[in-house]
PDB file with SEQRES, HELIX, SHEET and CRYST1 records, atoms N, CA, C and O in Angstrom:
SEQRES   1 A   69  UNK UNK UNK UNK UNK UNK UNK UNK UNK UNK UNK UNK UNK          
SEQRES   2 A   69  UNK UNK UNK UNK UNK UNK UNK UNK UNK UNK UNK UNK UNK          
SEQRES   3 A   69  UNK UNK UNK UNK UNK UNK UNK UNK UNK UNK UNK UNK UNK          
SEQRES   4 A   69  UNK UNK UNK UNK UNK UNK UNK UNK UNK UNK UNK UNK UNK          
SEQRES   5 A   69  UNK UNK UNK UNK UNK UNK UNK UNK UNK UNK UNK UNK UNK          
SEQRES   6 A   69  UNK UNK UNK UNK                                              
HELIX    1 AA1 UNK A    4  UNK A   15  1                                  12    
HELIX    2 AA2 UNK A   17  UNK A   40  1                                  24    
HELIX    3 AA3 UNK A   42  UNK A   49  1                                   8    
HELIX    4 AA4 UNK A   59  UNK A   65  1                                   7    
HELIX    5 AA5 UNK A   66  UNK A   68  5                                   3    
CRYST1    1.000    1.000    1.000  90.00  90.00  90.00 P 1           1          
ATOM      1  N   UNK A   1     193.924  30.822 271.850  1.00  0.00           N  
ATOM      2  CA  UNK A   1     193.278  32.089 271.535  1.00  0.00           C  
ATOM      3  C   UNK A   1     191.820  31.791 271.140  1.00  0.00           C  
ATOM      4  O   UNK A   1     191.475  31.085 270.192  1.00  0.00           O  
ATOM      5  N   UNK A   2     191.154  32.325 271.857  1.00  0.00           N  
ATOM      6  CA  UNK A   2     189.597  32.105 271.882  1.00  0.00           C  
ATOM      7  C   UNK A   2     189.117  33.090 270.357  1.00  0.00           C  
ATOM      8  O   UNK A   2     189.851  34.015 270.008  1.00  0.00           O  
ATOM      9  N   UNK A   3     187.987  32.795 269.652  1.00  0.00           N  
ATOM     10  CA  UNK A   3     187.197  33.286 268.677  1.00  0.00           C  
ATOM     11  C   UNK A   3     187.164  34.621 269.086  1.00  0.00           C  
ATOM     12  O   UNK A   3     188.247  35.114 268.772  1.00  0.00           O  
ATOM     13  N   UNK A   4     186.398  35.508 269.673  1.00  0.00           N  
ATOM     14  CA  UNK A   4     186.281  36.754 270.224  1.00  0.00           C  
ATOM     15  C   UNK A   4     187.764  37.364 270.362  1.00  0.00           C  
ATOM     16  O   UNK A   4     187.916  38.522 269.972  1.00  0.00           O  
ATOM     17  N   UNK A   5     189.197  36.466 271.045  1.00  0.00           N  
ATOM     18  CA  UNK A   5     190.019  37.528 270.609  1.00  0.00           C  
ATOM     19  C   UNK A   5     190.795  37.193 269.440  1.00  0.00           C  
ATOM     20  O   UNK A   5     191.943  37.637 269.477  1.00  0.00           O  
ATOM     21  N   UNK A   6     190.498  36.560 268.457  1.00  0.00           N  
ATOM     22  CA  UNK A   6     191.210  36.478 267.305  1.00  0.00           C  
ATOM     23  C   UNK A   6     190.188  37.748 266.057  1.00  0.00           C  
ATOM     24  O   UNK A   6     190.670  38.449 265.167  1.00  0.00           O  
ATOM     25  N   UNK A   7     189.001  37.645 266.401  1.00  0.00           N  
ATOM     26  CA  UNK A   7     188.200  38.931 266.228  1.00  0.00           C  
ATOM     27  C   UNK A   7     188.513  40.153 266.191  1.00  0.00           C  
ATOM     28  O   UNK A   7     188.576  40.928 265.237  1.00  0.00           O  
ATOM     29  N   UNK A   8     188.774  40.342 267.628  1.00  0.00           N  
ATOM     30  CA  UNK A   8     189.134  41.384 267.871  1.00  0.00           C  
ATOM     31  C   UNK A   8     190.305  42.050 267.350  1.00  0.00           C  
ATOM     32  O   UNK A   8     190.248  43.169 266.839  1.00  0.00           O  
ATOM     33  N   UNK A   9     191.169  41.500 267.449  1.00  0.00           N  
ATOM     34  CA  UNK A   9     192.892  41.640 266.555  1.00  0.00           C  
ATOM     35  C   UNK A   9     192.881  41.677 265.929  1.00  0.00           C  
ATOM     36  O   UNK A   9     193.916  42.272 265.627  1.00  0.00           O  
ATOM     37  N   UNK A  10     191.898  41.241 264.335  1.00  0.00           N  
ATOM     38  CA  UNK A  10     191.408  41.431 263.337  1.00  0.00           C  
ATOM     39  C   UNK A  10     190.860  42.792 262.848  1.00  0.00           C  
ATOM     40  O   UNK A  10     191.038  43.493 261.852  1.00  0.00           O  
ATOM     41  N   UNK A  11     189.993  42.877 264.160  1.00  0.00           N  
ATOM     42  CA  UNK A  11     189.124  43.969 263.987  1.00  0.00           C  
ATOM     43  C   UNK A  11     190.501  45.645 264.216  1.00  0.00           C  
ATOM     44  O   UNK A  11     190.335  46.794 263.807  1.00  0.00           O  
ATOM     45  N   UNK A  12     191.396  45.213 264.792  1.00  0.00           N  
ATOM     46  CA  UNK A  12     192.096  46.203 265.376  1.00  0.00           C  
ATOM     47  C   UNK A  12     193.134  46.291 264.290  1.00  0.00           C  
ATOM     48  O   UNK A  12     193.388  47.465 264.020  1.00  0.00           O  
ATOM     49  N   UNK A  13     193.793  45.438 263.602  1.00  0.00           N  
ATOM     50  CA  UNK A  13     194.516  45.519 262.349  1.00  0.00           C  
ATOM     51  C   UNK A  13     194.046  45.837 261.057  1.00  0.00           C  
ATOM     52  O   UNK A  13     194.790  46.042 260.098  1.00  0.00           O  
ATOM     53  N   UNK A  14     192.367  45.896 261.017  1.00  0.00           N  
ATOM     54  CA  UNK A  14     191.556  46.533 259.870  1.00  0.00           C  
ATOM     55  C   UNK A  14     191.703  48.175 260.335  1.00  0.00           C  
ATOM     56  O   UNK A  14     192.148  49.119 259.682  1.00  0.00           O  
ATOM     57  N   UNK A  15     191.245  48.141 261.491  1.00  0.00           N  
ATOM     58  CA  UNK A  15     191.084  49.661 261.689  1.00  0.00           C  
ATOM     59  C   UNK A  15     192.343  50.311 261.722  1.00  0.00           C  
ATOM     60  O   UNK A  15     192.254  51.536 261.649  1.00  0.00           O  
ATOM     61  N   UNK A  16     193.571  49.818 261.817  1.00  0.00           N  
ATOM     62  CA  UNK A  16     194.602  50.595 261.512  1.00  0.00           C  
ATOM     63  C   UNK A  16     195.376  50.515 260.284  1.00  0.00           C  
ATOM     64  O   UNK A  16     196.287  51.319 260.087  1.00  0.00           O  
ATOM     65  N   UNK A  17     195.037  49.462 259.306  1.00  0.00           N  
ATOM     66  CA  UNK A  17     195.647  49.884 258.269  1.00  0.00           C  
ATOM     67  C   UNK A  17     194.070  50.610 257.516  1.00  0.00           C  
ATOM     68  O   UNK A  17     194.050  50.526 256.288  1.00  0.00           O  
ATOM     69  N   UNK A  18     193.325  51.010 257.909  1.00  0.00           N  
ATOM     70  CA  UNK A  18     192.140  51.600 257.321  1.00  0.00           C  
ATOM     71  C   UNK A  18     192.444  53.325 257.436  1.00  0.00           C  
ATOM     72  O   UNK A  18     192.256  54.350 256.779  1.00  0.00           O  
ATOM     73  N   UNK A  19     192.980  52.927 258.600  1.00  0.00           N  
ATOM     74  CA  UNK A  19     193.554  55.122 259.204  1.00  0.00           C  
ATOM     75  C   UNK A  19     194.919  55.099 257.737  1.00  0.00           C  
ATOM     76  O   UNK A  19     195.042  55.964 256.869  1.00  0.00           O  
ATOM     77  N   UNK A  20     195.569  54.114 257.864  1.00  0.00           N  
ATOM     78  CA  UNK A  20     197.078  54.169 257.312  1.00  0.00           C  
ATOM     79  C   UNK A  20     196.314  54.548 255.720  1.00  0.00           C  
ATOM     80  O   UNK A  20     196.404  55.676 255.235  1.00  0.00           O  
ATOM     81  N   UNK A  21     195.706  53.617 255.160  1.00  0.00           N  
ATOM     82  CA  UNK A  21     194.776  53.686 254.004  1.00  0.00           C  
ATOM     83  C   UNK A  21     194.130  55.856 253.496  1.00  0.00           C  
ATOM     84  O   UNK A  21     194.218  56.601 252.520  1.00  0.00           O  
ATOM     85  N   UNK A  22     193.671  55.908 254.634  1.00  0.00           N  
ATOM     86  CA  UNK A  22     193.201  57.245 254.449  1.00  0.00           C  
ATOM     87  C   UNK A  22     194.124  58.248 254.534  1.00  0.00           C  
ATOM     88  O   UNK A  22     193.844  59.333 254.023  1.00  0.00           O  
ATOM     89  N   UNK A  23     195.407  58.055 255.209  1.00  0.00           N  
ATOM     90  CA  UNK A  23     195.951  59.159 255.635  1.00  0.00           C  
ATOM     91  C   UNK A  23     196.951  59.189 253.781  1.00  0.00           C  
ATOM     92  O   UNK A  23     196.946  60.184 253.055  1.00  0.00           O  
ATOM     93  N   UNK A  24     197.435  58.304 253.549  1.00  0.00           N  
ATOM     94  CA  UNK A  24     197.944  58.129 252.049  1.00  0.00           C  
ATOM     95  C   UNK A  24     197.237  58.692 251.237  1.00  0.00           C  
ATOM     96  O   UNK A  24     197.719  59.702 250.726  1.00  0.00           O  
ATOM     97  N   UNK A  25     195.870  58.273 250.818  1.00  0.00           N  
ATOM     98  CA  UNK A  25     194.190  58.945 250.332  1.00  0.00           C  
ATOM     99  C   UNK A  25     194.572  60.434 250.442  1.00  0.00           C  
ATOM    100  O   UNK A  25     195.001  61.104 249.502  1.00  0.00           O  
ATOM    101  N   UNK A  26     194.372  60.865 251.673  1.00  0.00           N  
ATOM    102  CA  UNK A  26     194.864  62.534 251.890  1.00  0.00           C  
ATOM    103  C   UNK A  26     196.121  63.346 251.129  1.00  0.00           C  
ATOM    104  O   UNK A  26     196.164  64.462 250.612  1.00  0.00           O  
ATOM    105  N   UNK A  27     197.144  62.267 251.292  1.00  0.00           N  
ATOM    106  CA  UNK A  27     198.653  62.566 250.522  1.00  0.00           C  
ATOM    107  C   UNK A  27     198.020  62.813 249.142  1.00  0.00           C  
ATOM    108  O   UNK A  27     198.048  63.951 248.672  1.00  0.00           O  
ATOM    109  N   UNK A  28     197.529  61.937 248.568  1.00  0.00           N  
ATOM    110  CA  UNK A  28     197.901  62.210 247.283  1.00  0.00           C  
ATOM    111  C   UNK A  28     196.716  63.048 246.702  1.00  0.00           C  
ATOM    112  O   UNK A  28     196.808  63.389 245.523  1.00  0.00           O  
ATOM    113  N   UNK A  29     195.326  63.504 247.608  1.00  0.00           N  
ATOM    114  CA  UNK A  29     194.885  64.302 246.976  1.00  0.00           C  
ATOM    115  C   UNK A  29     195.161  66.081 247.024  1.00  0.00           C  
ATOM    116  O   UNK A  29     194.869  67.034 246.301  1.00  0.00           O  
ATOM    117  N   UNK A  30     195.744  65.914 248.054  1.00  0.00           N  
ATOM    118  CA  UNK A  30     197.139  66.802 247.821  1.00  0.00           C  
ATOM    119  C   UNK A  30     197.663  67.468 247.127  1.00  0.00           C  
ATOM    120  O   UNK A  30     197.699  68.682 246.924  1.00  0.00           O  
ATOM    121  N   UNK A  31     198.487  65.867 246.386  1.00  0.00           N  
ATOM    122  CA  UNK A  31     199.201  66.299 245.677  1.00  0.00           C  
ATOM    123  C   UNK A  31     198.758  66.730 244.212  1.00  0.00           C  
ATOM    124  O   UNK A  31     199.276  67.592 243.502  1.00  0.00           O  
ATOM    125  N   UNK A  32     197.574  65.840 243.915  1.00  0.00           N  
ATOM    126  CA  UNK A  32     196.340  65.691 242.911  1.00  0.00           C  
ATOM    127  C   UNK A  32     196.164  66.975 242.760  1.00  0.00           C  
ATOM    128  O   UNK A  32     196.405  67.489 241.668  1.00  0.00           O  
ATOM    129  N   UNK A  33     195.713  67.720 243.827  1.00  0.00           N  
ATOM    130  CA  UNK A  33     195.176  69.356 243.967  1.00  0.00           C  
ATOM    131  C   UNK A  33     196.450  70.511 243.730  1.00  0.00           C  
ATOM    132  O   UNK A  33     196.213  71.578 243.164  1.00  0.00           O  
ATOM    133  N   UNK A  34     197.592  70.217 244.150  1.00  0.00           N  
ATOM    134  CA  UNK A  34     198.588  70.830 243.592  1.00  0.00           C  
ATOM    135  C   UNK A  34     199.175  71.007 242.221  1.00  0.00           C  
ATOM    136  O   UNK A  34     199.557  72.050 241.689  1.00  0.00           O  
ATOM    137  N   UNK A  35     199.167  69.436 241.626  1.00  0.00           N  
ATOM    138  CA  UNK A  35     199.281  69.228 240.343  1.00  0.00           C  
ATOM    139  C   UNK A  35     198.144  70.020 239.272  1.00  0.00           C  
ATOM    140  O   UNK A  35     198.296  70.607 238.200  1.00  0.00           O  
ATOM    141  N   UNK A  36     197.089  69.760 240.024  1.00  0.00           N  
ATOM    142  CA  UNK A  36     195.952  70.948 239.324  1.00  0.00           C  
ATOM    143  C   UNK A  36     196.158  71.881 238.759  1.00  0.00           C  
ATOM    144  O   UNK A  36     196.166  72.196 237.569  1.00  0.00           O  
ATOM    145  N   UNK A  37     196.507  72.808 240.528  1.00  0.00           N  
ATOM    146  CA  UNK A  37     196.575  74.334 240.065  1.00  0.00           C  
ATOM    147  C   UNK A  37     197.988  74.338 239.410  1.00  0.00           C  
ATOM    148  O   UNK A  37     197.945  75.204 238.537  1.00  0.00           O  
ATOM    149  N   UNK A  38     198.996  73.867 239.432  1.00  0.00           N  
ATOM    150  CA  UNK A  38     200.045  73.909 238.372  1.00  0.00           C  
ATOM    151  C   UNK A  38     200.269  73.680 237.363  1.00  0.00           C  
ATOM    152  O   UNK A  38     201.355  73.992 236.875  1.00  0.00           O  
ATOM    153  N   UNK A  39     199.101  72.904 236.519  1.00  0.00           N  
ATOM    154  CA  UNK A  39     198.848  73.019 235.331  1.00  0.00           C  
ATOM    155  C   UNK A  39     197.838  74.084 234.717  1.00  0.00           C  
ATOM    156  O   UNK A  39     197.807  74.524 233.568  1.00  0.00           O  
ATOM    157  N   UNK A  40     197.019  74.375 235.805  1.00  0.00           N  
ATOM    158  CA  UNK A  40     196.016  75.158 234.923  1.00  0.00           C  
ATOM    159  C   UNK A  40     197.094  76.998 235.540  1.00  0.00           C  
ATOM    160  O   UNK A  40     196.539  78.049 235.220  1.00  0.00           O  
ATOM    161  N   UNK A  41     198.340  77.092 236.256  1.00  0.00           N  
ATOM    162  CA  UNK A  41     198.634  77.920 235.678  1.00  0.00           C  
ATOM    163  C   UNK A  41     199.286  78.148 234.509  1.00  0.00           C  
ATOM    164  O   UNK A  41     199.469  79.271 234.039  1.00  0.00           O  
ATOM    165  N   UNK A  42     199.775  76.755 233.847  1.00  0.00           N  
ATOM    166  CA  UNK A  42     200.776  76.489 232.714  1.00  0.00           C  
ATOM    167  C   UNK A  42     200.058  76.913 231.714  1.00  0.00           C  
ATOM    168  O   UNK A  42     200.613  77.242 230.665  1.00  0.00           O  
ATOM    169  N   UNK A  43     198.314  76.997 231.910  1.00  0.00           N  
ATOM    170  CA  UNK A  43     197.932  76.975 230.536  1.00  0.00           C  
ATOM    171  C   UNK A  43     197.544  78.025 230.760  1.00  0.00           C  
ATOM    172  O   UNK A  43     196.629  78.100 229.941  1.00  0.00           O  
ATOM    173  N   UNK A  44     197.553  79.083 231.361  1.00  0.00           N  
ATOM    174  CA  UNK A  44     197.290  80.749 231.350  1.00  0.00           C  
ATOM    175  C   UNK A  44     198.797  80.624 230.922  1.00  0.00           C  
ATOM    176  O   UNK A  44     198.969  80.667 229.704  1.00  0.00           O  
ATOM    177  N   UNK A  45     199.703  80.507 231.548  1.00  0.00           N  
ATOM    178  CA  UNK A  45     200.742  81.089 231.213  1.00  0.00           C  
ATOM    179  C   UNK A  45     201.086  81.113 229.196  1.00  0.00           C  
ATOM    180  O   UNK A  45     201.648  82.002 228.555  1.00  0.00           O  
ATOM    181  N   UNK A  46     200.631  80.101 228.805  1.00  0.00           N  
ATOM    182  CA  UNK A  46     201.036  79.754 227.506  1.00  0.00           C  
ATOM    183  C   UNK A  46     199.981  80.494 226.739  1.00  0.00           C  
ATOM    184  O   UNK A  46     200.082  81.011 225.627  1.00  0.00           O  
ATOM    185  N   UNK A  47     198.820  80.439 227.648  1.00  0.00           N  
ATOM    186  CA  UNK A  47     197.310  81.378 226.602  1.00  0.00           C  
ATOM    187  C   UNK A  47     198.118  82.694 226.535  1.00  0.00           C  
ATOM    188  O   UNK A  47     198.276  83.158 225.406  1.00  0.00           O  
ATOM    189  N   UNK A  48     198.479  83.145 227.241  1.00  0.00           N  
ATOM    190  CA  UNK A  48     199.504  84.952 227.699  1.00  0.00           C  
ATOM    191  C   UNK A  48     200.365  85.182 226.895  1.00  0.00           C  
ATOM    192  O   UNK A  48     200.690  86.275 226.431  1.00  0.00           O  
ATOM    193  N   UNK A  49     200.930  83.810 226.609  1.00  0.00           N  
ATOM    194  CA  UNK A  49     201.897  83.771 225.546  1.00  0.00           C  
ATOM    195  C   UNK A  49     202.270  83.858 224.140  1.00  0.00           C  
ATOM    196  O   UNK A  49     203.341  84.032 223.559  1.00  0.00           O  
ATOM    197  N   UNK A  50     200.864  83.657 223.705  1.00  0.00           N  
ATOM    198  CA  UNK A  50     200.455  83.303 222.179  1.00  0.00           C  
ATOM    199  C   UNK A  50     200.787  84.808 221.738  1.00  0.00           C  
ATOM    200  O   UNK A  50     201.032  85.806 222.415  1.00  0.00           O  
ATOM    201  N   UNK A  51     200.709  84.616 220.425  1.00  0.00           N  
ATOM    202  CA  UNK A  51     201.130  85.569 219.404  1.00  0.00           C  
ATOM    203  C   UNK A  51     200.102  86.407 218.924  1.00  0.00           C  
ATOM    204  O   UNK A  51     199.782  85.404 218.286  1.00  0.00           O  
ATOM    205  N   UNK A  52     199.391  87.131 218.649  1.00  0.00           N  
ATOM    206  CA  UNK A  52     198.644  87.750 218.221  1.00  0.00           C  
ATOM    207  C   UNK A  52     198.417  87.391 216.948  1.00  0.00           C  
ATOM    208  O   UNK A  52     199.253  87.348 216.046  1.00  0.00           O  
ATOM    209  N   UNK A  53     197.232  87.125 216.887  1.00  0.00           N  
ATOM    210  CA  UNK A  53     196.828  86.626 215.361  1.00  0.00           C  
ATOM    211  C   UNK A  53     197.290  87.774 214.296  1.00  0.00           C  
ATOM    212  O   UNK A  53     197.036  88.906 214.708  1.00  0.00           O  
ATOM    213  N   UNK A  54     197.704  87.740 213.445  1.00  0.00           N  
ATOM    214  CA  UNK A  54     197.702  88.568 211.534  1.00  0.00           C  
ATOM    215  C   UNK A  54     196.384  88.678 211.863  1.00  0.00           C  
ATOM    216  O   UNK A  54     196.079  89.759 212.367  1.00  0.00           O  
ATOM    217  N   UNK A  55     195.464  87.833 211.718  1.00  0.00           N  
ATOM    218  CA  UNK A  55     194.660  87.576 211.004  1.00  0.00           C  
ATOM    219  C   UNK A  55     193.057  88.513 211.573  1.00  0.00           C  
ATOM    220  O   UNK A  55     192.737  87.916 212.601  1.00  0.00           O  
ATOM    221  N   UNK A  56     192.118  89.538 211.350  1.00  0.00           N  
ATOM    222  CA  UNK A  56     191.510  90.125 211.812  1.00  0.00           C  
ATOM    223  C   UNK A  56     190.812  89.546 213.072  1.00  0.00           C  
ATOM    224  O   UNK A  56     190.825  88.315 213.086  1.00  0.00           O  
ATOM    225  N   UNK A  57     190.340  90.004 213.898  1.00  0.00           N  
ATOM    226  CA  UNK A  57     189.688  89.397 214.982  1.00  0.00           C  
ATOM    227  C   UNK A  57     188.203  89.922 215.541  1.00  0.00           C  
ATOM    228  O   UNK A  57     187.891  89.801 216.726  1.00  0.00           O  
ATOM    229  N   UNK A  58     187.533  90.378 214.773  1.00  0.00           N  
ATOM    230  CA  UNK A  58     186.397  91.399 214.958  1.00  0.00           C  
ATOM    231  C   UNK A  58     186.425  92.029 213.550  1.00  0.00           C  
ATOM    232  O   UNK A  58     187.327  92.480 212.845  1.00  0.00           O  
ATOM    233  N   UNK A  59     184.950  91.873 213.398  1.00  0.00           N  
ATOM    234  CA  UNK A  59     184.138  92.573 211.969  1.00  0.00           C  
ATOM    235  C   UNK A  59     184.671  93.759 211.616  1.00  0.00           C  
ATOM    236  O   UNK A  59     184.928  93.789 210.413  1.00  0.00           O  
ATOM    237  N   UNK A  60     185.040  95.129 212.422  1.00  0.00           N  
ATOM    238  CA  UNK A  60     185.367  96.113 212.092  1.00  0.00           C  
ATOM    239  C   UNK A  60     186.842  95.901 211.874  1.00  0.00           C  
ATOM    240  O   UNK A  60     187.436  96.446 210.944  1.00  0.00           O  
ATOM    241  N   UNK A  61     187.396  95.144 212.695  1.00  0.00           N  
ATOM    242  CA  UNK A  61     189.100  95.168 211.962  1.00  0.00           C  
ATOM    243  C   UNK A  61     188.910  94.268 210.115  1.00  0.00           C  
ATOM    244  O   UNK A  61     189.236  94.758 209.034  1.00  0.00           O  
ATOM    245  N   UNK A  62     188.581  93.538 210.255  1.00  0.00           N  
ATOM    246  CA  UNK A  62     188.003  92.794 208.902  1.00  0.00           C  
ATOM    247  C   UNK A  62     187.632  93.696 208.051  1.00  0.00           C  
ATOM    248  O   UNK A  62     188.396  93.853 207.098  1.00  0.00           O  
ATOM    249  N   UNK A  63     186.720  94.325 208.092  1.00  0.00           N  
ATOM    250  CA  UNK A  63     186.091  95.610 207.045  1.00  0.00           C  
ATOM    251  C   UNK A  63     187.401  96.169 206.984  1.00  0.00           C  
ATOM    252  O   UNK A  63     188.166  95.649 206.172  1.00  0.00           O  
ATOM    253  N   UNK A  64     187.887  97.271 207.783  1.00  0.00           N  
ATOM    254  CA  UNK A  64     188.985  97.904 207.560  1.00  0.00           C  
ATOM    255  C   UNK A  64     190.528  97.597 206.952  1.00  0.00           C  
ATOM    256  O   UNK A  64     191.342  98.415 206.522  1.00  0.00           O  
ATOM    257  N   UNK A  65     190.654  96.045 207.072  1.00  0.00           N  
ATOM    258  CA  UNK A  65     191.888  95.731 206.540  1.00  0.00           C  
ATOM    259  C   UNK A  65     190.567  95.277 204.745  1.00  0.00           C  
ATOM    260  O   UNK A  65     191.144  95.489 203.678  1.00  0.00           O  
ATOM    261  N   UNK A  66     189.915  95.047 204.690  1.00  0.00           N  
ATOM    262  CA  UNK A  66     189.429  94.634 203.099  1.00  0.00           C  
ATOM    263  C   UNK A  66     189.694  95.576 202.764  1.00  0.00           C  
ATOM    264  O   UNK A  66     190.687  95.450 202.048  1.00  0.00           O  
ATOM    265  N   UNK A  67     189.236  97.113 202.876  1.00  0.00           N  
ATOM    266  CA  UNK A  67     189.084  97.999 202.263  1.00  0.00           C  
ATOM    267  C   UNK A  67     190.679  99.073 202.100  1.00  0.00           C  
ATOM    268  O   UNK A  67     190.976 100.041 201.400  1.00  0.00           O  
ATOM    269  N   UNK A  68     191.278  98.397 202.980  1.00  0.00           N  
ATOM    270  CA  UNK A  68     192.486  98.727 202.550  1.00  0.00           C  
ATOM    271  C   UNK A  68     193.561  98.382 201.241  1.00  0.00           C  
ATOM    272  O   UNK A  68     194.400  98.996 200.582  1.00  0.00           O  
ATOM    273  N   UNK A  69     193.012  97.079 201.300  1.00  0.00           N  
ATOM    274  CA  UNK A  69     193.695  96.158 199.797  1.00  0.00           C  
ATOM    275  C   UNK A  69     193.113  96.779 198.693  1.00  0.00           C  
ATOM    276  O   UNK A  69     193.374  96.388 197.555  1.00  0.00           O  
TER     277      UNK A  69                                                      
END                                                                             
């Protein structure tokens, strides 16, 4: 096997585990991007969820519950 085709076979086993390389790359940003939006609906879902503060939330509710005590 001459220099030029041991090269070449080289060159042809880079370029295909280089496709194999990217196409995995693709998989998991994917899945990366799925995992995303499924957390950032978890955290609307749980913001939606919260309890309403006791506690006043704006100056005029504040004034109005002081002046009630």
């Amino acid at each position: 096997m001459t220099n030029s085709d041991m090269i070449l076979r080289l060159l042809t086993e880079l370029k295909i585990e280089h496709q194999e390389l990217k196409e995995q790359l693709e998989k998991l940003q994917l899945k990366l991007t799925a995992l995303e939006r499924e957390n950032s609906n978890k955290k609307t879902v749980v913001a939606k969820q919260r309890r309403p503060s006791r506690f006043p939330t704006s100056f005029h509710e504040w004034r109005t519950s002081n002046n009630r005590d």
